[in-house]
KOLVO-321799 format. One line per field, with one value per atom (N, C-alpha, C): x, y, z; residue in three letters. Coordinates in steps of 0.02 Angstrom, whole numbers, padded with zeros to 5 digits. Each point is the difference from the previous one (the first is absolute). Layout:
xx	[X,...]
yy	[Y,...]
zz	[Z,...]
roti	[ala,...]
This chain:
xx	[00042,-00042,00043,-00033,00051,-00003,00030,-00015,-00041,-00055,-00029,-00044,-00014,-00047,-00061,-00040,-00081,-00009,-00030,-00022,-00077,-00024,-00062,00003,-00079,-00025,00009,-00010,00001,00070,00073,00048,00016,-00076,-00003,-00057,00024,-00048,-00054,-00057,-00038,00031,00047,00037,00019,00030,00065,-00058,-00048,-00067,00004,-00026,-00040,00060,00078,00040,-00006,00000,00010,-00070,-00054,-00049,00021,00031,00009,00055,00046,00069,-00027,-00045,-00039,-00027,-00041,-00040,00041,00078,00055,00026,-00009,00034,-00064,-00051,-00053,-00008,00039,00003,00066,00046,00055,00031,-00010,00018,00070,00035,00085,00047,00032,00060,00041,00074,00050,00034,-00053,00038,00022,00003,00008,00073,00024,00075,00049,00039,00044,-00025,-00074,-00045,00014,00003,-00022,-00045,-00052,-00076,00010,-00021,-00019,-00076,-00032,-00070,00012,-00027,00011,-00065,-00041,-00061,00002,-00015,-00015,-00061,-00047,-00067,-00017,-00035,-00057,-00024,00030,-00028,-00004,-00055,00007,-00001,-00041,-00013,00065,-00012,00069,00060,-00001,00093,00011,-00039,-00005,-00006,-00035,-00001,00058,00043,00028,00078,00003,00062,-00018,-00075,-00012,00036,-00020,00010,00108,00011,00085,00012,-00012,00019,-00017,-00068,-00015,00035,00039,00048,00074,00005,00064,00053,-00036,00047,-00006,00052,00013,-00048,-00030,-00014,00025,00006,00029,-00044,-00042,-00015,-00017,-00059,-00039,-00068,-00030,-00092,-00020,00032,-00016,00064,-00005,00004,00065,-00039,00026,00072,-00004,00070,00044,-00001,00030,00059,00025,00040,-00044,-00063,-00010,-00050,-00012,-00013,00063,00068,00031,-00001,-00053,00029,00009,00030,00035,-00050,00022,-00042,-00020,-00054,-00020,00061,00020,00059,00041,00034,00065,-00021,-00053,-00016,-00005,-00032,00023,00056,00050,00036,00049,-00010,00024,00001,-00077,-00029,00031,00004,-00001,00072,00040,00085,00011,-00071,00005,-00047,-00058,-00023,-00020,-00044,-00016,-00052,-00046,-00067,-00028,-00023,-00053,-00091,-00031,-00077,-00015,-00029,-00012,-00060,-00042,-00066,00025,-00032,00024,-00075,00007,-00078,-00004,00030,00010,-00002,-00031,-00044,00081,00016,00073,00061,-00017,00078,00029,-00045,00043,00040,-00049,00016,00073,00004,00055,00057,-00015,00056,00013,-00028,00035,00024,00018,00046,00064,-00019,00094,00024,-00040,00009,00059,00042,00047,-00043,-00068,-00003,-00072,-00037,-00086,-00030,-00063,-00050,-00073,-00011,-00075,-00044,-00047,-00024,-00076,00005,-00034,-00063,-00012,-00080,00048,00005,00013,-00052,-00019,-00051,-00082,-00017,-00069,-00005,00067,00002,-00002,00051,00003,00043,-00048,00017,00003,00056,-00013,00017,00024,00008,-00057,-00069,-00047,-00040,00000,-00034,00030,00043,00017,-00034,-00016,-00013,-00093,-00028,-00058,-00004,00035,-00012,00006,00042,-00012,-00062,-00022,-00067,-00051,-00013,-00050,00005,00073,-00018,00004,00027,-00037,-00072,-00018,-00092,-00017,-00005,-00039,00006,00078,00030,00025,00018,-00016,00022,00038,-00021,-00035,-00027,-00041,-00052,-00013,-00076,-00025,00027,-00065,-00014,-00042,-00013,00008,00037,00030,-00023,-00035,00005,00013,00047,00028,-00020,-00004,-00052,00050,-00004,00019,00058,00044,00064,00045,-00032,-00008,00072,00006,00057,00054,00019,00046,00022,-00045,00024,00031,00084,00031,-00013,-00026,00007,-00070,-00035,-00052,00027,00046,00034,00041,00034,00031,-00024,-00080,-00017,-00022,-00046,-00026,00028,00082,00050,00008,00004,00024,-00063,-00062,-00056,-00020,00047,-00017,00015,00048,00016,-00067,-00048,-00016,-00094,-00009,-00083,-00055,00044,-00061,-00069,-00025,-00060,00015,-00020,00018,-00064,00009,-00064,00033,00002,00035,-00046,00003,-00047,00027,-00027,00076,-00060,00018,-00040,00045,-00004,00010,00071,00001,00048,00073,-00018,00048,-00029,-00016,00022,00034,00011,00042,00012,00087,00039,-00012,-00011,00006,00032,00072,00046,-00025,-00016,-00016,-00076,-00039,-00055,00019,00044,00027,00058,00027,00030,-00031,-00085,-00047,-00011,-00024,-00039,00072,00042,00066,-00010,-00006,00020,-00079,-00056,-00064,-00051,00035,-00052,-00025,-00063,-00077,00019,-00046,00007,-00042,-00045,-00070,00026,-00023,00001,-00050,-00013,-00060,00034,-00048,00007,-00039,-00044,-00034,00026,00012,00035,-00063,-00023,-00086,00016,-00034,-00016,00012,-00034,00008,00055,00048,00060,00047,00009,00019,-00029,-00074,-00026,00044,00040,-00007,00106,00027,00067,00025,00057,00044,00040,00040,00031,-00006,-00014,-00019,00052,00042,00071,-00035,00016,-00029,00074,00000,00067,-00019,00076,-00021,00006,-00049,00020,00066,00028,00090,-00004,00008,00017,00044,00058,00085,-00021,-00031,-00007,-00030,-00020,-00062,00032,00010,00025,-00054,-00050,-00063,-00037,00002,-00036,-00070,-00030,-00072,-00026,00038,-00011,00005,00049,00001,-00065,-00001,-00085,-00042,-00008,-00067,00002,00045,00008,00014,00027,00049,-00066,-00063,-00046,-00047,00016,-00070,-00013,00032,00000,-00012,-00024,00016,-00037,00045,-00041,-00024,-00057,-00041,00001,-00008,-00005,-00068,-00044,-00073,-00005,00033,00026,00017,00037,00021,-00043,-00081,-00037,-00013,-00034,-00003,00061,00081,00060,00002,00040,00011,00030,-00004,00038,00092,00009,00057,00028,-00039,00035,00059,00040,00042,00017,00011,00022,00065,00037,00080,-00012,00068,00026,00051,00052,00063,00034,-00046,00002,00052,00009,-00052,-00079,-00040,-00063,-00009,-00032,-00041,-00072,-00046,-00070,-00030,00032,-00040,-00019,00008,-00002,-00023,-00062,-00030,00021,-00011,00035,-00030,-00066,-00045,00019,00043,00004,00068,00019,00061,00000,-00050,-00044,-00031,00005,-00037,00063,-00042,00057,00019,-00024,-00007,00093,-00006,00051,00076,00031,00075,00048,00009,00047,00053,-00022,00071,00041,-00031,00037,00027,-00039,00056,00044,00016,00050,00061,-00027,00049,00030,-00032,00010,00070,-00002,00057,00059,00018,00055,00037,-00051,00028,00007,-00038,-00007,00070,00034,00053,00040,00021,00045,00009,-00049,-00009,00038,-00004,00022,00064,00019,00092,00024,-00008,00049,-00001,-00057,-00004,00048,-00015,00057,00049,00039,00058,00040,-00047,00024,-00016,-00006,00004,-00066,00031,-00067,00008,-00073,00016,-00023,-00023,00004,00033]
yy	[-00060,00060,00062,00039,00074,00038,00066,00008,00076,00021,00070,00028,00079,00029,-00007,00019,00001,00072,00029,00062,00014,-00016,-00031,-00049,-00037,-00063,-00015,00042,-00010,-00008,-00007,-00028,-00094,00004,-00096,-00024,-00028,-00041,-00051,-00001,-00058,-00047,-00054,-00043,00003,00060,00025,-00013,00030,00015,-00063,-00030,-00088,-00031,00011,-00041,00035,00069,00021,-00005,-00020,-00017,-00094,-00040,-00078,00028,00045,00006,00026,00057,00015,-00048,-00051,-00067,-00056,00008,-00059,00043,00073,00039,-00002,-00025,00002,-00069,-00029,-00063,-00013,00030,00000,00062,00062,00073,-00001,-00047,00010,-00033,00029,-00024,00038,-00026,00045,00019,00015,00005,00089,00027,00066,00011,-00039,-00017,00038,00068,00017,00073,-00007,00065,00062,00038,00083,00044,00012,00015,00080,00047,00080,00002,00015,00034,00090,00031,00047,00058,00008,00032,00065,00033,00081,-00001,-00031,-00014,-00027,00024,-00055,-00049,-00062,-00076,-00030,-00041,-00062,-00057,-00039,-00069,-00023,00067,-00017,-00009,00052,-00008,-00053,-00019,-00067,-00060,-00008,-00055,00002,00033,-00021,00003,00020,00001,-00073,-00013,-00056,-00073,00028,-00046,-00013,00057,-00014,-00047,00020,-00023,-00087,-00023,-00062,-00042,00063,-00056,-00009,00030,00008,00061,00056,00062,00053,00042,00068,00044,00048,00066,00064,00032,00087,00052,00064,00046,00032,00057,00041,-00022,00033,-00018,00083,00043,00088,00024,00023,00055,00043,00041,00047,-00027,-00065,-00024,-00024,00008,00003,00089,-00024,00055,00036,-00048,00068,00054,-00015,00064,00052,-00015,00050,00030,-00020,00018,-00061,-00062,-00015,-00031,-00011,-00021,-00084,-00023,-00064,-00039,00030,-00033,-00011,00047,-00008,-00065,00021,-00057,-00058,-00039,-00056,-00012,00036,-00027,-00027,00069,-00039,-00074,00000,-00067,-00056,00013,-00067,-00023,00045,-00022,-00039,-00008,-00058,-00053,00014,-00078,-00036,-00058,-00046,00030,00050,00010,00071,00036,00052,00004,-00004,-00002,00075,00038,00086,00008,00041,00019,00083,00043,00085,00031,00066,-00001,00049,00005,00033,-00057,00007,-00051,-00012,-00054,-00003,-00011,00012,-00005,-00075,-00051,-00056,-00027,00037,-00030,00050,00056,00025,00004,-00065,-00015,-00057,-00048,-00059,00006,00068,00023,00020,00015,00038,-00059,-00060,-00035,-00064,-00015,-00052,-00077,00002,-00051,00005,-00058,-00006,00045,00012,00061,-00017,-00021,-00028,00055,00038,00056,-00024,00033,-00013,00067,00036,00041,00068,00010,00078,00053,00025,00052,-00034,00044,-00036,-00036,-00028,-00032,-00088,-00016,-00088,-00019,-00074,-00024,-00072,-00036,-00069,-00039,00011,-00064,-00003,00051,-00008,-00033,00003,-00024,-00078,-00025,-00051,-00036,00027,-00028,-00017,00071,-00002,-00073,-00002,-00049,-00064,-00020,-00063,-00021,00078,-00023,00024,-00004,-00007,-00072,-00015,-00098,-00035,00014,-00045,-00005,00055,00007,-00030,-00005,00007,-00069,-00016,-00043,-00015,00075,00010,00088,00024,00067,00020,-00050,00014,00013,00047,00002,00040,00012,00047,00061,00037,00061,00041,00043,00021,00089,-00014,00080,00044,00058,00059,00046,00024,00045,00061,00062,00044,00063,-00023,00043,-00036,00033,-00044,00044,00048,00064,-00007,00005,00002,-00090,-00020,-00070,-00047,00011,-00059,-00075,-00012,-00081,-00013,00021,-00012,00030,00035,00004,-00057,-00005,-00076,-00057,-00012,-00071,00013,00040,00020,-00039,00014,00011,-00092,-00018,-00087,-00045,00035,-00051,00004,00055,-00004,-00066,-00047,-00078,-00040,00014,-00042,00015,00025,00037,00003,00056,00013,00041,00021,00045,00051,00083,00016,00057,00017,00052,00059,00036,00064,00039,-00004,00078,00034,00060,00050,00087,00037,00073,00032,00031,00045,00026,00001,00060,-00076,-00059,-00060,-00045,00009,-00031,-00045,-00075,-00006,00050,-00006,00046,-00027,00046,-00007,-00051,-00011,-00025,-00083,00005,-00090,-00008,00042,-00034,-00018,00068,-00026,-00066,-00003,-00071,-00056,-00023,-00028,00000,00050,-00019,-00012,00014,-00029,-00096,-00010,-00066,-00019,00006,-00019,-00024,00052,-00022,00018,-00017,00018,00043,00066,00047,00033,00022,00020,00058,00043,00068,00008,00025,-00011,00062,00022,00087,-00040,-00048,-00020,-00085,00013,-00080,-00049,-00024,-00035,-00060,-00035,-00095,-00028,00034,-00022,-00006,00056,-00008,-00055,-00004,-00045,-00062,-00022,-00061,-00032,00010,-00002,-00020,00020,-00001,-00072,-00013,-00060,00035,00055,00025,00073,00010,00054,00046,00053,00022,00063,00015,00080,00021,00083,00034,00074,-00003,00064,00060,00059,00076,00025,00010,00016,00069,00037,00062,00017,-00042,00028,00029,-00028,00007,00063,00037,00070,00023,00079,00065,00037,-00031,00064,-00061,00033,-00050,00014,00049,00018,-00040,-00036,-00052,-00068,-00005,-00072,-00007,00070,-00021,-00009,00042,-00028,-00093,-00016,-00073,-00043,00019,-00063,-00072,00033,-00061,-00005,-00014,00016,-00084,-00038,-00078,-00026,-00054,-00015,-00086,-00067,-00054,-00017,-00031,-00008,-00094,-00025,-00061,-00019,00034,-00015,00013,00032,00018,-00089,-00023,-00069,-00073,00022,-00065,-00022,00019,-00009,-00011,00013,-00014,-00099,-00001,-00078,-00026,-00067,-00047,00016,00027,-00002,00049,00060,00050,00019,00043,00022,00077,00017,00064,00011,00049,00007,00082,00008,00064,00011,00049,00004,00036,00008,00030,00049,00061,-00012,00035,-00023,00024,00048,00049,00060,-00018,00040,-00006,-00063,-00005,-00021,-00101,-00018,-00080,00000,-00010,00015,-00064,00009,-00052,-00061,-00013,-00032,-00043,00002,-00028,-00046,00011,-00062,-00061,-00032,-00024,-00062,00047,-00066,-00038,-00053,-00063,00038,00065,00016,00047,00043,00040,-00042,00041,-00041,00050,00056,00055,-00028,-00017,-00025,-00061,-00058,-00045,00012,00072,00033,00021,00036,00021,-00052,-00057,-00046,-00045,00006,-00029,00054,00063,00039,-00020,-00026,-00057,-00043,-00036,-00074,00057,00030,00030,00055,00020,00039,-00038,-00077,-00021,-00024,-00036,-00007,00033,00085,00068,00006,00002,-00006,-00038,-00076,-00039,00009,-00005,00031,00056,00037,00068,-00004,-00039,-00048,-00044,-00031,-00050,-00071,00002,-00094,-00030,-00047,-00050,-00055,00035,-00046,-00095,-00005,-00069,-00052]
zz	[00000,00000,00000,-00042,-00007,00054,00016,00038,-00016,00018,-00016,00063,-00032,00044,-00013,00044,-00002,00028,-00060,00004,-00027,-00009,-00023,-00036,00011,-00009,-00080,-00030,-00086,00009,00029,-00012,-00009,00035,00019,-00077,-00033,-00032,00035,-00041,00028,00022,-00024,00025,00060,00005,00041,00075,-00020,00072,00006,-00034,00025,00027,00004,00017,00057,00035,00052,00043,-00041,00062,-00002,-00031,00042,00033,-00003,00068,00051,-00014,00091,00025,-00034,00031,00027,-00060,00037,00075,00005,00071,00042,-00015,00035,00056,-00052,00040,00052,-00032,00047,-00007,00043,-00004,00009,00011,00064,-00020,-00060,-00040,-00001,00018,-00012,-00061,-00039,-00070,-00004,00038,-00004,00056,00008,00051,-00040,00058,-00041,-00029,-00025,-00028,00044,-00012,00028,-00039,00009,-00037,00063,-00042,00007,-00005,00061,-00011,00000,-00050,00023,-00024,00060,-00014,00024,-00057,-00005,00027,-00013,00042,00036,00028,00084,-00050,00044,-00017,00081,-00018,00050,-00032,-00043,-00017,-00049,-00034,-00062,00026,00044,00034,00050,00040,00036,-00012,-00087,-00014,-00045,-00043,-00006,00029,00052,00065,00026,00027,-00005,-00046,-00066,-00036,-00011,-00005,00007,00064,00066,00034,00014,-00025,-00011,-00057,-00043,-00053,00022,00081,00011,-00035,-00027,-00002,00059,-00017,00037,-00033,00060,-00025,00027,-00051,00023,-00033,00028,-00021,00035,-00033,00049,-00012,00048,-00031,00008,00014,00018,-00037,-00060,-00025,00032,00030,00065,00037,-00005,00035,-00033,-00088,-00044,-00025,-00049,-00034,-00034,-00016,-00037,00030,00081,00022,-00015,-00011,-00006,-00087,-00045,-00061,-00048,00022,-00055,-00023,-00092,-00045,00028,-00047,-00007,-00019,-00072,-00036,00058,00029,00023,00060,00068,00017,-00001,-00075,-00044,-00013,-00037,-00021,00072,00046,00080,00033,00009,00030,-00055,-00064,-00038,00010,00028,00019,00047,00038,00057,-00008,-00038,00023,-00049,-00024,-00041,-00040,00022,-00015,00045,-00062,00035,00005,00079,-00025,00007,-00028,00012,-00028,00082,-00047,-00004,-00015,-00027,-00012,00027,-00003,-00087,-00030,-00073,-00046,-00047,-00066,-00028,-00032,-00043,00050,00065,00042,-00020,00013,00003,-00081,-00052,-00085,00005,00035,-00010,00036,00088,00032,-00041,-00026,-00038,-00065,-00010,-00077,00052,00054,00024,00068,00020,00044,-00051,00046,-00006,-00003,00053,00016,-00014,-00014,-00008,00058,-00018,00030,00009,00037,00027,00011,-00044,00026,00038,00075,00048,00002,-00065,-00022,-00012,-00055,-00010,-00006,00032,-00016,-00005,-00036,-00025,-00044,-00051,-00043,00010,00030,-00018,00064,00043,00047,-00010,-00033,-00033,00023,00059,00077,00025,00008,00026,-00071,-00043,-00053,-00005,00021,-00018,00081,00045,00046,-00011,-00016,-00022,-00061,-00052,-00037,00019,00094,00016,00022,00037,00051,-00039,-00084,-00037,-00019,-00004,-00045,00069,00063,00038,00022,-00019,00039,-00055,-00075,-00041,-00066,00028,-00031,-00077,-00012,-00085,-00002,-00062,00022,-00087,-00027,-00073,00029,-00053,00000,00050,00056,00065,-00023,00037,-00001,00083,-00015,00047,-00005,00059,00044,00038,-00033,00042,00010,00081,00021,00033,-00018,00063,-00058,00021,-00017,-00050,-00075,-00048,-00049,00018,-00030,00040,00054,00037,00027,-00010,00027,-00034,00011,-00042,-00003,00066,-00014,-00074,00013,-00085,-00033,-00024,-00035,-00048,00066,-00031,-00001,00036,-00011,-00060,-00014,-00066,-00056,00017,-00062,-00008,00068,00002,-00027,00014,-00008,-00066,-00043,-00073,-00026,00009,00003,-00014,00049,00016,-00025,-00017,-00046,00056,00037,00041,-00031,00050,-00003,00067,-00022,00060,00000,00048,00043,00047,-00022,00022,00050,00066,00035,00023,-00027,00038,-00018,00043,00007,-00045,-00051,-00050,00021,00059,00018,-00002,-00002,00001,-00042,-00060,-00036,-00040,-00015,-00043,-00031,-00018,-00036,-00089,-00041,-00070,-00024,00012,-00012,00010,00038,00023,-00033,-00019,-00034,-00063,-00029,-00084,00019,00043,00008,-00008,00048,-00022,-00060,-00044,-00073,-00030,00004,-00039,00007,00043,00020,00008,-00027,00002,00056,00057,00073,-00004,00023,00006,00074,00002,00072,-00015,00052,00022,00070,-00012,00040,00055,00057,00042,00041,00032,00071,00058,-00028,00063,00027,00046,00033,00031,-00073,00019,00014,00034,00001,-00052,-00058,-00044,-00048,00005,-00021,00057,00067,00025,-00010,-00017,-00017,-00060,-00025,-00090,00024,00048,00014,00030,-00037,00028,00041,-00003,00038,00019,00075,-00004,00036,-00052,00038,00042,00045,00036,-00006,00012,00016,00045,00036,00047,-00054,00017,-00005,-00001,-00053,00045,00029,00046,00027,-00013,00002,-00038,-00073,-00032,-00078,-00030,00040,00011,00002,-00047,00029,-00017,-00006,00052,00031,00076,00048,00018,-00046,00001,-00027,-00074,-00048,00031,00053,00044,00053,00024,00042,-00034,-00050,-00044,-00014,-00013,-00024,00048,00029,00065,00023,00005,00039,-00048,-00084,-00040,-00002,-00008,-00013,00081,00031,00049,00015,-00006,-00008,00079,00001,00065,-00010,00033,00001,-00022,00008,-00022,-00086,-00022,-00090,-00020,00034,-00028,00010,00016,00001,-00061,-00064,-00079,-00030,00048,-00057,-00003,-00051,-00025,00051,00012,00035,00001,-00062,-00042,00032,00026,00010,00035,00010,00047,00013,00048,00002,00029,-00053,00014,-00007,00047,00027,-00004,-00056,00045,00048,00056,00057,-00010,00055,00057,-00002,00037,-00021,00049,00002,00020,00023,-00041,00012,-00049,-00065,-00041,-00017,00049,00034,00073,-00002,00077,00018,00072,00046,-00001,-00004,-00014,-00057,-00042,-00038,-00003,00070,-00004,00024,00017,00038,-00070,-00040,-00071,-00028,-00008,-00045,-00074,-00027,-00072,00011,00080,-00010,-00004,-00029,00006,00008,00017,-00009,00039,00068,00039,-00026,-00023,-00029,-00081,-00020,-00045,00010,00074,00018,00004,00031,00015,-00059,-00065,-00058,-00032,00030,-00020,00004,00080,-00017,-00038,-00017,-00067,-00044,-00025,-00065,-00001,00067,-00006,00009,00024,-00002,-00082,-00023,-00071,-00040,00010,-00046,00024,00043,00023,-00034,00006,-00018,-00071,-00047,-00059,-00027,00042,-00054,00039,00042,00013,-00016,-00045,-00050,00040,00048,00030,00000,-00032,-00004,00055,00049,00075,-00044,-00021,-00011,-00019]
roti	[unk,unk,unk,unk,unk,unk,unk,unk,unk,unk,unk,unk,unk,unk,unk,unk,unk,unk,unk,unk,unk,unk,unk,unk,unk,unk,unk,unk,unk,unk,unk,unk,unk,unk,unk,unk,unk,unk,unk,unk,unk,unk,unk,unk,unk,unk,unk,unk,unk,unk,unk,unk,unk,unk,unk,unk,unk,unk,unk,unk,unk,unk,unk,unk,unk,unk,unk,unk,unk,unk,unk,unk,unk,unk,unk,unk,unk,unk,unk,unk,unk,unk,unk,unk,unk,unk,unk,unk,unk,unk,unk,unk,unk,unk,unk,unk,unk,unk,unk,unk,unk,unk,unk,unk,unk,unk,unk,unk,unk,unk,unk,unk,unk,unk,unk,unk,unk,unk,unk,unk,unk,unk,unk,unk,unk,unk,unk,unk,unk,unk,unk,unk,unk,unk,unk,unk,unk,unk,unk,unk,unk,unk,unk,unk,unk,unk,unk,unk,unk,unk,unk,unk,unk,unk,unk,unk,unk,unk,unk,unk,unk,unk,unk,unk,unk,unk,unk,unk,unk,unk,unk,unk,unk,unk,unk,unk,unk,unk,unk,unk,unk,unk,unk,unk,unk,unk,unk,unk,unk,unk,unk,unk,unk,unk,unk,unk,unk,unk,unk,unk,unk,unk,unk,unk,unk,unk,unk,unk,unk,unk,unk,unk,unk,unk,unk,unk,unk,unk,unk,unk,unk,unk,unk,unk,unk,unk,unk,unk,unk,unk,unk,unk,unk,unk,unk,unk,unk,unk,unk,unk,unk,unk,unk,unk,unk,unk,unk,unk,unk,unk,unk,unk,unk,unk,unk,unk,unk,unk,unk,unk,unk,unk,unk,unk,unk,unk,unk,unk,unk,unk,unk,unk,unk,unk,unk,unk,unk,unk,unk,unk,unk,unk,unk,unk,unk,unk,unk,unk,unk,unk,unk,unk,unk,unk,unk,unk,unk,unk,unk,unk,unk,unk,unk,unk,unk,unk,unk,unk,unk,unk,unk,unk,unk,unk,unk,unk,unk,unk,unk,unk,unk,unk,unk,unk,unk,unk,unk,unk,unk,unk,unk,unk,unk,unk,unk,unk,unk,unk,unk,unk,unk,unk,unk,unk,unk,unk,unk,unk,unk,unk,unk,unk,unk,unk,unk,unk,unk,unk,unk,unk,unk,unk,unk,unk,unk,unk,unk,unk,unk,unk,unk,unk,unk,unk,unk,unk,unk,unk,unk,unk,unk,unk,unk,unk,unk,unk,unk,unk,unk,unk,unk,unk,unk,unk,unk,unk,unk,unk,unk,unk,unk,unk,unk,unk,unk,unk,unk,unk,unk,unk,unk,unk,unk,unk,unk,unk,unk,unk,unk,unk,unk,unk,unk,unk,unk,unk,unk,unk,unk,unk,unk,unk,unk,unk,unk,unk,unk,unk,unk,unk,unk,unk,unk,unk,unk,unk,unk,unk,unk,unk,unk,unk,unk,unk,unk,unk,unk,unk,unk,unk,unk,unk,unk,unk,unk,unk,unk,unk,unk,unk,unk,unk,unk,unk,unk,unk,unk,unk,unk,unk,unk,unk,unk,unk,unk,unk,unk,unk,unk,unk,unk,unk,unk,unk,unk,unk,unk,unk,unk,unk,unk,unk,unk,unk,unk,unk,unk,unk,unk,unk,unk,unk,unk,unk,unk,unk,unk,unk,unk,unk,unk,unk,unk,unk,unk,unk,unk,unk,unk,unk,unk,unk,unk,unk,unk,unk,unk,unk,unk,unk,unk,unk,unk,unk,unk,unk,unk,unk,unk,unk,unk,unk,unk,unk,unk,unk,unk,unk,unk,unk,unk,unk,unk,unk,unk,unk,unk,unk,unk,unk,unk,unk,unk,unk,unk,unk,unk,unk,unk,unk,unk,unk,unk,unk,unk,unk,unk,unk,unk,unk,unk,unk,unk,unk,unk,unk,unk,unk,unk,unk,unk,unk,unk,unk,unk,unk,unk,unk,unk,unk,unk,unk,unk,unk,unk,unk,unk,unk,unk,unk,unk,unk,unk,unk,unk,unk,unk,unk,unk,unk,unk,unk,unk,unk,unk,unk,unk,unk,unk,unk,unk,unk,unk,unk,unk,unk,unk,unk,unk,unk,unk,unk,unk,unk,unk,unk,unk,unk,unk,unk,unk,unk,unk,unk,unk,unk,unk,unk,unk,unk,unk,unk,unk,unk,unk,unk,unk,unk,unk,unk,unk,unk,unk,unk,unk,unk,unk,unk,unk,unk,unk,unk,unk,unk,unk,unk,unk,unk,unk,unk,unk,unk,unk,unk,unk,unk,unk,unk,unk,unk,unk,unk,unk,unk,unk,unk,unk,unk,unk,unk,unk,unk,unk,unk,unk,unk,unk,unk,unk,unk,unk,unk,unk,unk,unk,unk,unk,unk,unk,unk,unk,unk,unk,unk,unk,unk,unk,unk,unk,unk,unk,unk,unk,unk,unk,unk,unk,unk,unk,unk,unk,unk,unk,unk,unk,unk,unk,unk,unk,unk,unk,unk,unk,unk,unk,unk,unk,unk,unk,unk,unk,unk,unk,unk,unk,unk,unk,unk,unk,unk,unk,unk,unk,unk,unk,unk,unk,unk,unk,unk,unk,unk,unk,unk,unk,unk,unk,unk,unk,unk,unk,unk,unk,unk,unk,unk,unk,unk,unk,unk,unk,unk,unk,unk,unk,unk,unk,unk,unk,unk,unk,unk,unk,unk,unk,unk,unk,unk,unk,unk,unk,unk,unk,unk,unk,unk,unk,unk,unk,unk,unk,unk,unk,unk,unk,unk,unk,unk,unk,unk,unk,unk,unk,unk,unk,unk,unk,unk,unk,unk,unk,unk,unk,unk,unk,unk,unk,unk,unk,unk,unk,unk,unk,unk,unk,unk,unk,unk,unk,unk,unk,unk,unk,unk,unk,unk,unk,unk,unk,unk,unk,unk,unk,unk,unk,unk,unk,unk,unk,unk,unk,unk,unk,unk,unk]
């Protein structure tokens, strides 16, 4: 195996996916290999993370590597100034591998042109988060057992929210159907609907988050409001609580159904609803794991088998 970065998901071919959802299922079964002995892996987040940076600090340390970074910004150089570039080309003088989320669209496509060493981008901006998309794509084929064919619905923060962004981009593979709800002011972005009719998905627009559009869903993705993402926060109150699923919304959904999150959630997943066999957000969370140990060894080159 070569060795490369992952900077978005359109870097992975269909293939490339289906091999990395049987390696999360082979790490699913046994998470704790030392195939990372010797490794020194850089997290280094310009942004507030919890799930991402833990699972995959998590995930190094269950393959037996080192980690070194920051998770604040602020306790970095480049509170003093210095560039992204120079940073990179820094860190890559010491270790095996960089994971970096950046809260600016393009940071990571343009740390893995000046990085020495592969670049795991952990969500740049509002654009593309393809460690969480690759995690999302395990805990759709384990619930569902297939990822042809569903129809899949995204509700909430449809402009700013990278992870549909990039599932969007991965489930083109596979001929979905999708269902977009989102308040005017969040929108799918242009760009990803002409991506759809390029590649011949069927997508249906909705303002109102009815039964009936959840009746009709194999997968039903929710997403938080981002507040970071607003620079007018008159525009974030108006929107922040317009979506909100109740547990009583999910009596008419299919047997089939599920509901995924990629946390963290706010208002818009009442509590009430964690409680049903349909939700799965937390054991999405925990599917992040395999699916990040999967993506390491990958743009590492080792083939644990």
């Amino acid at each position: 195996m070569r060795k490369e970065s992952l900077v978005s998901i359109n870097d992975f071919s269909k293939e490339e996916i289906i091999e990395l959802l049987e390696k999360a299922k082979s790490f699913e079964e046994n998470p704790n290999r030392r195939v990372l002995e010797g490794k020194v892996i850089a997290t280094l987040f310009f942004e507030p993370s919890t799930r991402t940076r833990l699972s995959f600090e998590t995930a190094v340390n269950r393959l037996g590597g080192r980690i070194i970074g920051f998770s604040d910004a602020a306790t970095s150089s480049s509170s003093k100034g210095e560039s992204l570039k120079d940073t990179i080309m820094m860190v890559s003088n010491y270790v095996d591998l960089i994971i970096m989320r950046h809260y600016l669209e393009g940071a990571a496509r343009y740390a893995s042109e000046v990085s020495s060493v592969p670049i795991i981008n952990a969500g740049d901006g509002a654009n593309q988060h393809p460690s969480q998309t690759m995690l999302d794509l395990y805990s759709i084929y384990k619930t569902q057992g297939t990822l042809e064919n569903l129809n899949i619905t995204m509700v909430g923060d449809l402009k700013y929210g990278r992870t549909v962004h990039s599932l969007l981009q991965a489930m083109s593979h596979f001929h979905p159907t999708f269902h977009f709800v989102a308040p005017d002011e969040l929108k799918m972005p242009q760009e990803y609907k002409i991506f759809c009719d390029e590649h011949n998905i069927p997508y249906y627009e909705h303002r109102d988050f009815s039964e009936e559009v959840i009746n009709q869903a194999d997968i039903l993705y929710m997403t938080r409001v981002q507040r970071e993402r607003f620079t007018d926060l008159m525009e974030y109150e108006r929107v922040k609580n317009v979506y909100i699923l109740h547990n009583s919304m999910l009596a008419g959904s299919k047997p089939n159904l599920r509901v995924l999150h990629p946390l963290p959630r706010v208002n818009e997943i009442a509590y009430d609803v964690d409680d049903n066999p349909k939700a799965y957000y937390f054991q999405q969370a925990k599917n992040g794991l395999y699916a990040r140990q999967a993506i390491i060894c990958k743009v590492l080159g080792i083939d644990v088998d």
